[in-house]
MIMISE-977327 format. One line per field, with one value per residue: residue number from 0; residue in one letter; z negated, x negated, y negated of N, C-alpha, C in turn. Coordinates in steps of 0.001 Angstrom, whole numbers, plus 500000, padded with zeros to 6 digits. Example, Ala and Ser with C-alpha at 12.3 -4.5 7.8 and 13.67 -1.06 7.14 Angstrom:
BEGIN
vexmi [0 1]
vodo [A S]
n.z [492200 492920]
n.x [486810 487150]
n.y [505690 502250]
ca.z [492200 492860]
ca.x [487700 486330]
ca.y [504500 501060]
c.z [492200 492130]
c.x [486800 487100]
c.y [503300 499970]
This chain:
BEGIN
vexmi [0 1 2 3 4 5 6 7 8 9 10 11 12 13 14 15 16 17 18 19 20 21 22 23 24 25 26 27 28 29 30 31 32 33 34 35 36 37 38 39 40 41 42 43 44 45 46 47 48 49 50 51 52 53 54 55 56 57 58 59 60 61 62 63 64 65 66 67 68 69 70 71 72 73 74 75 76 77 78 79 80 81 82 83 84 85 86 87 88 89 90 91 92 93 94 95 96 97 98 99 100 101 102 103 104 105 106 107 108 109 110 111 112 113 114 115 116 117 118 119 120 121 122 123 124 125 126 127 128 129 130 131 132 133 134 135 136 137 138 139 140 141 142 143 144 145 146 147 148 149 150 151 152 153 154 155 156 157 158 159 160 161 162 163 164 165 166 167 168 169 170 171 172 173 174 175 176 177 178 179 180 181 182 183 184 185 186 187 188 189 190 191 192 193 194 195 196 197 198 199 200 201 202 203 204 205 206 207 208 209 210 211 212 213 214 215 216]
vodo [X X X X X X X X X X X X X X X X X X X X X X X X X X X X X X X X X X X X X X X X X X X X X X X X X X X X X X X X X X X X X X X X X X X X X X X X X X X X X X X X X X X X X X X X X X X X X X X X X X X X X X X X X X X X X X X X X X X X X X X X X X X X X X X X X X X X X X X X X X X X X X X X X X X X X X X X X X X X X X X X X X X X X X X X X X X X X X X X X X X X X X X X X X X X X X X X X X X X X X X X X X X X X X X X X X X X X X X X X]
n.z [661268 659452 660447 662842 662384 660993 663006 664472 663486 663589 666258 667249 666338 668028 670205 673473 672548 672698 673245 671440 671692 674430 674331 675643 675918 673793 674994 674402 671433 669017 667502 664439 661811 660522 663585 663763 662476 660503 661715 661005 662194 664055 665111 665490 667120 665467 665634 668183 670852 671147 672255 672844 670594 668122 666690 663686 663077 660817 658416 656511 655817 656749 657755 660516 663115 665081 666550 669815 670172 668778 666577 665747 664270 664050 664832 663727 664809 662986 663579 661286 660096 657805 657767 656004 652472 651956 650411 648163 647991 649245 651985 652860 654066 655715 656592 658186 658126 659921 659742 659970 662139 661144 659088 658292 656995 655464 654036 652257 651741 654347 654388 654719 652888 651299 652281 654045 654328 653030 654294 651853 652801 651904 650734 648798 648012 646029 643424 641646 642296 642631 642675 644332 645653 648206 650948 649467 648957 649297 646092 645382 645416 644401 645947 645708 645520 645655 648667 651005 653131 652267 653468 656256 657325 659371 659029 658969 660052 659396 659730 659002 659906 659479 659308 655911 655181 654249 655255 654288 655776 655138 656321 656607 654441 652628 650879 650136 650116 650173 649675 650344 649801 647462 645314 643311 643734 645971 647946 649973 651741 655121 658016 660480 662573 662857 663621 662208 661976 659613 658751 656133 655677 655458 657595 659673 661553 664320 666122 668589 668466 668270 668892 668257 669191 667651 667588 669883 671725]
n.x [937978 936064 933567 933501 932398 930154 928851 928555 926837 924081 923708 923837 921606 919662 920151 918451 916187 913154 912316 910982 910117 910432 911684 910734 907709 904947 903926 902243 902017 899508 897903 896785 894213 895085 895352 896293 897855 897546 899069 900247 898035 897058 896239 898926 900059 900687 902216 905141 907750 910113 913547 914299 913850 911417 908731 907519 905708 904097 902959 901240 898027 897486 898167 898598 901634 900930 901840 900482 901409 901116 902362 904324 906632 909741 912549 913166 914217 915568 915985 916360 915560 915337 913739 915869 915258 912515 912022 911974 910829 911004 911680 908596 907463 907069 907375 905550 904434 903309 900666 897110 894863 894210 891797 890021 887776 887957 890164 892349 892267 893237 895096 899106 899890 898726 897397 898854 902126 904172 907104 908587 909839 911695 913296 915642 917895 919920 918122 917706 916871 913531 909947 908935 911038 912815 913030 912161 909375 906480 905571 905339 907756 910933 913890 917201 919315 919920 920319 920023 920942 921130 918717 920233 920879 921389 919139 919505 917362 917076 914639 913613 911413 910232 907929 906912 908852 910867 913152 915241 917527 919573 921369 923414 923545 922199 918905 916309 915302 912998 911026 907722 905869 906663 905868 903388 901495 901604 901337 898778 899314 899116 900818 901425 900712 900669 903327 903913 904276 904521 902445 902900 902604 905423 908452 910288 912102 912563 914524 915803 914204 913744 912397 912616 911346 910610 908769 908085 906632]
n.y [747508 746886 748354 747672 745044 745321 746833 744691 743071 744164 743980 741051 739705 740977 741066 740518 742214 743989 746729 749104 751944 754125 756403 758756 759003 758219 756130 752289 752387 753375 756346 756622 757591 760570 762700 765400 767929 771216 774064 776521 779013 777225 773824 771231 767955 765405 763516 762910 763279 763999 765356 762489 761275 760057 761393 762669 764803 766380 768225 767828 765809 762420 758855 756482 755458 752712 749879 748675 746158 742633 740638 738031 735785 737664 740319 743226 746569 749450 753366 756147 759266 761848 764931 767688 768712 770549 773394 772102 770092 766337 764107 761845 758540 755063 752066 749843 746255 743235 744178 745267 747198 750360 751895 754688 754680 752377 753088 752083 749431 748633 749855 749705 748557 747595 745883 743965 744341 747614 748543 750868 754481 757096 759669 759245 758846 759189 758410 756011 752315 750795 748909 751136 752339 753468 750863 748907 746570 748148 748779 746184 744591 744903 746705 745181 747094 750639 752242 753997 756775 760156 762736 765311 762661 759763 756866 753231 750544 746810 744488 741242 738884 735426 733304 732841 734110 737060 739874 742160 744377 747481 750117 748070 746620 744072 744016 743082 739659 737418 734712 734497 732587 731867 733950 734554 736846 737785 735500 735303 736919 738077 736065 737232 740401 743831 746077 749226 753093 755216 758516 760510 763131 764205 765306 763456 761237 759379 756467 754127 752078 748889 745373 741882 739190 735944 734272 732799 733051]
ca.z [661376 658642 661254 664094 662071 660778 664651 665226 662143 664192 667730 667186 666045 668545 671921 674619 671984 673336 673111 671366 671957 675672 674273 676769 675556 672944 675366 673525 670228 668624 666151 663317 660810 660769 664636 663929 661638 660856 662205 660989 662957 665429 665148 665918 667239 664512 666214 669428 671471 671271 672693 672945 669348 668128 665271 662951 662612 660277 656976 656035 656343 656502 659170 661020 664036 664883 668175 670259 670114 667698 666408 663953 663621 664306 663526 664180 664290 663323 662609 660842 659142 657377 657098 654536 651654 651964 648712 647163 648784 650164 652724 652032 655243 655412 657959 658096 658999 660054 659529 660660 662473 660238 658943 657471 655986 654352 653662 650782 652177 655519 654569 655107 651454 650355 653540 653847 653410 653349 653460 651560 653088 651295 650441 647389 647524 644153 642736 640851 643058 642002 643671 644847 646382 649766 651379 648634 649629 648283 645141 645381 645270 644493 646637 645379 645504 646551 649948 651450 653139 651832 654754 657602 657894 660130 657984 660318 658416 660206 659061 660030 658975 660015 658190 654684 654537 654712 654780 654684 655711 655203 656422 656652 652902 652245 649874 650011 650565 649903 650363 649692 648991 645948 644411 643357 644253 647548 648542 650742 652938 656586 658552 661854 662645 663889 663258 662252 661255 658202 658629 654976 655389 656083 659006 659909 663115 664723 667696 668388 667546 668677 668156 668963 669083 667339 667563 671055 672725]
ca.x [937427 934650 932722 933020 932007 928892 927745 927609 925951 923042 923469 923648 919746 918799 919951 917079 915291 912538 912688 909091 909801 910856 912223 910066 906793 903718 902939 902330 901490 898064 897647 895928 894529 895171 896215 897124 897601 897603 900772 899934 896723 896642 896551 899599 899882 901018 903195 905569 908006 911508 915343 914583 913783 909892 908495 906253 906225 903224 902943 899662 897363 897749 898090 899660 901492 901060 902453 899719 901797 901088 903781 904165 908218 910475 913487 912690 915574 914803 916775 915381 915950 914191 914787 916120 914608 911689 911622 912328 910022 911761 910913 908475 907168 907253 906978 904289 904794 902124 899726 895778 894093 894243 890366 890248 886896 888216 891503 892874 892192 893270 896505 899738 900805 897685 896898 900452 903202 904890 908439 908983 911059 912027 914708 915558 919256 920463 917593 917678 916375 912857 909242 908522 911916 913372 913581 911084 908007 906095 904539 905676 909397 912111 915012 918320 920032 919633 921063 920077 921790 920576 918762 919590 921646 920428 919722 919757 916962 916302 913450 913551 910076 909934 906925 906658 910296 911397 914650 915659 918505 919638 922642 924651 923466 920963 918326 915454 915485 912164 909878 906352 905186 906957 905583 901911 900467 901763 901273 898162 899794 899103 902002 901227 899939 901422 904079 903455 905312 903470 902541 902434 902707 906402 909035 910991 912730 912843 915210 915740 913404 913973 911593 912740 910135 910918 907281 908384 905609]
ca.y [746153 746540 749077 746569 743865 745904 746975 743535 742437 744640 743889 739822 739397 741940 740389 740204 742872 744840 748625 749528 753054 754396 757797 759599 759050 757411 754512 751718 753321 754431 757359 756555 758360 762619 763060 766752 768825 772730 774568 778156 779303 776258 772634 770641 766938 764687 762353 763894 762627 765573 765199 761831 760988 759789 762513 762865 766833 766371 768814 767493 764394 760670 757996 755618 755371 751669 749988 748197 744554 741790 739743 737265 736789 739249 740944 744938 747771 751177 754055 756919 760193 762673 766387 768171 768821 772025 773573 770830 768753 765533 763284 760403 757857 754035 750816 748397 745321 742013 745075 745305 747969 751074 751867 755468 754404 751698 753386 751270 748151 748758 750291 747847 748749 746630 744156 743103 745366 748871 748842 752539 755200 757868 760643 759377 758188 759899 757671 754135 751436 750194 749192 752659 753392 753065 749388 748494 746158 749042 748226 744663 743929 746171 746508 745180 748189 751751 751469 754642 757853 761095 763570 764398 761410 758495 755099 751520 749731 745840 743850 740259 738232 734118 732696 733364 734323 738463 739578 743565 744944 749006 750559 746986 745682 743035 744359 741945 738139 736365 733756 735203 731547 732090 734793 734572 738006 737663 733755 734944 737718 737616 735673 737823 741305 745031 746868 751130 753515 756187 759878 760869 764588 764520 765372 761963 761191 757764 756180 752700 751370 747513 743970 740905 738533 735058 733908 731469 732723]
c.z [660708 659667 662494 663502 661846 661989 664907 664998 663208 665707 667951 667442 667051 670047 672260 673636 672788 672781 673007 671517 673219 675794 674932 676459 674234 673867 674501 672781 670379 667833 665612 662148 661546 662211 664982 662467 661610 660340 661900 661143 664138 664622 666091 666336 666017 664532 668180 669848 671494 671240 672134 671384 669305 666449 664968 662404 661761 658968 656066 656639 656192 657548 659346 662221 664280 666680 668315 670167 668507 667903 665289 663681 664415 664076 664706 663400 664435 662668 662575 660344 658796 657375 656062 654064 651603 650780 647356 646900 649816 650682 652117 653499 654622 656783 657788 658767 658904 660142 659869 661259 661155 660359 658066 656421 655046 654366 652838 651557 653647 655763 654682 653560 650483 651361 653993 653471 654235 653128 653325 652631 652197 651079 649293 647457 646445 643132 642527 641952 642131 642791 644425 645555 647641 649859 650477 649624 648479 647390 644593 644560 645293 645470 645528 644580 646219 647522 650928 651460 652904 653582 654884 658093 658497 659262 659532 659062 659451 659209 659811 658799 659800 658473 657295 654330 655292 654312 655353 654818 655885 655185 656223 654806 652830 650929 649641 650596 649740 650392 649460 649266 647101 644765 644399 643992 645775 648519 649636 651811 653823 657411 660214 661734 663288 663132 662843 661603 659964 658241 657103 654788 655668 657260 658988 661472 663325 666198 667421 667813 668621 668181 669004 668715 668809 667194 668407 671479 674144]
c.x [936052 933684 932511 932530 930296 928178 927641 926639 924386 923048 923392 922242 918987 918906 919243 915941 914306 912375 911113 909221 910930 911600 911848 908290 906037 903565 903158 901943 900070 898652 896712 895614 894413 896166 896985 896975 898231 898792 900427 898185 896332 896912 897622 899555 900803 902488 903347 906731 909375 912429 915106 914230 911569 909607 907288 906191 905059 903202 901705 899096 898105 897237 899105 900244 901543 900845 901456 899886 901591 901988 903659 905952 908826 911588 912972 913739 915060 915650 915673 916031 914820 914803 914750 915423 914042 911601 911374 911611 910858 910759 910080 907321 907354 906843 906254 904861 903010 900830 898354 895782 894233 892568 890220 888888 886898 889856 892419 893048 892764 894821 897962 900451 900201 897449 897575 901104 903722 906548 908529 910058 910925 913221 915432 917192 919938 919569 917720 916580 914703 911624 908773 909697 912300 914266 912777 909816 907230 904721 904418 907072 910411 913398 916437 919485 919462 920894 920767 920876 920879 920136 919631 920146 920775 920833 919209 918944 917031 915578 913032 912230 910386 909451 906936 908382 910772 912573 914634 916878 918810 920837 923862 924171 922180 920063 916858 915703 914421 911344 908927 905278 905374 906373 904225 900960 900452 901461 900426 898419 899811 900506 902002 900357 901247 902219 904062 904712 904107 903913 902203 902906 904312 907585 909996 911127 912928 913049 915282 915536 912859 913042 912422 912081 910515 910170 907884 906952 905444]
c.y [746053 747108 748004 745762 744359 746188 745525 742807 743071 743988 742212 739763 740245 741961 740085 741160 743689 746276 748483 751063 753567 755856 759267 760165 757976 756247 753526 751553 753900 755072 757185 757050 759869 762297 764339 766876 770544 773111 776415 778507 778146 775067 771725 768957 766542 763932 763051 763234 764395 764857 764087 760737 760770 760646 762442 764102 767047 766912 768206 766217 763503 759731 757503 756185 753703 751057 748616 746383 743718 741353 738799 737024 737034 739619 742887 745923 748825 751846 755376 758428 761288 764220 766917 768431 770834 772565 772893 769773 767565 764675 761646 759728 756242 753431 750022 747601 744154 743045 744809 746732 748808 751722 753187 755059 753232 751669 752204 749870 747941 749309 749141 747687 747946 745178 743744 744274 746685 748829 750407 753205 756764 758566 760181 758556 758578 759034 756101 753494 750753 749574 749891 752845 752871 751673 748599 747372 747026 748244 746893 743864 745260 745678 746374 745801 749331 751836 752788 756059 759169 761877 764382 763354 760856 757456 754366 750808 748342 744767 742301 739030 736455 733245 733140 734531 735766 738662 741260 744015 746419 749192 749329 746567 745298 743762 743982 741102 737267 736149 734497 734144 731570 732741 735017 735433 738034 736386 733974 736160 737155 737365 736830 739205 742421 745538 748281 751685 755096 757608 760162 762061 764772 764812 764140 762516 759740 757404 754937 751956 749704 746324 743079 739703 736834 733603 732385 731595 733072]
């Protein structure tokens, strides 16, 4: 009963959702930022399209991938995983949300971790929950709880924004719930902008990846 109750907890908010990724290909999607990087003696693409899944096979560099639609609210389903840990290197990626245009020359400012937000992703389920860790508004708000499954599991993150008010959910548990009027540093975050997902040198995997557009436009 708890498992049925939990698939529905997802599939409710996500009736009439639109599929931002077609499992087939990038349409849609820019690459922003490092579009390859070096695979031995050759340069690899960054961001790839395998058995159906959307990758970031990227050892190196920094970038987005960030999907061509504006939105302002939302609820957006994504599942994710990272692979195991390389030498004891674990996975580390994140989601933008409301985002801008990514500007490598004005990196910093342009990133969604500074010009609205990053929700973190990370390997880090053995770790204490804080602003840095997974489900985090990175740098902002800590998540709740640590709420994630260690790689290569698949986590279910959904991210539902209307107006000032965000709400995270990971693997079926609530782990942010606020108004961003509230909280000073944040009061002038942009209500509208793009969605991405973050090449930060690691391998990730991402499937259904769902919006459902709350805007009424």
């Amino acid at each position: 009963m708890r498992r049925l109750l939990l698939v529905l907890f997802f599939l409710v908010p996500l009736l009439h959702a639109d599929e931002l990724f077609d499992g087939k290909t990038l349409n849609g999607w820019v690459v922003e930022g490092a579009k390859t990087f070096k695979d031995g003696d050759k340069n690899s693409p960054a961001w790839i399209v395998k058995n159906g899944l959307l990758c970031c096979e990227a050892t190196g560099g920094f970038g987005f991938l960030r999907h061509e639609r504006k939105v302002k609210d939302f609820v957006l389903s994504v599942e994710y995983r990272f692979a195991a840990p390389i030498k004891g290197k674990r996975g580390n990626s994140g989601i933008g949300i409301r985002t801008c245009a990514f500007n490598p020359k004005e990196s910093t400012k342009s990133r969604p971790s500074f010009y609205s937000y990053e929700i973190q992703l990370l390997d880090d389920a053995d770790k204490k929950a804080d602003r840095h860790s997974t489900g985090s508004l990175y740098r902002y708000v800590a998540p709740s709880e640590q709420a994630a499954l260690p790689a290569p599991q698949w986590n279910i993150m959904e991210i539902e924004c209307v107006g000032p008010k965000i709400k995270i959910m990971l693997n079926g548990k609530k782990i942010i719930d606020i108004d961003q009027t509230k909280i000073k540093e944040l009061r002038d975050k942009p209500l509208e902008g793009y969605v991405c997902l973050q090449n930060h040198g690691s391998k990730i995997e991402f499937r259904n990846i769902k919006l459902r557009d709350l805007s009424g436009k």
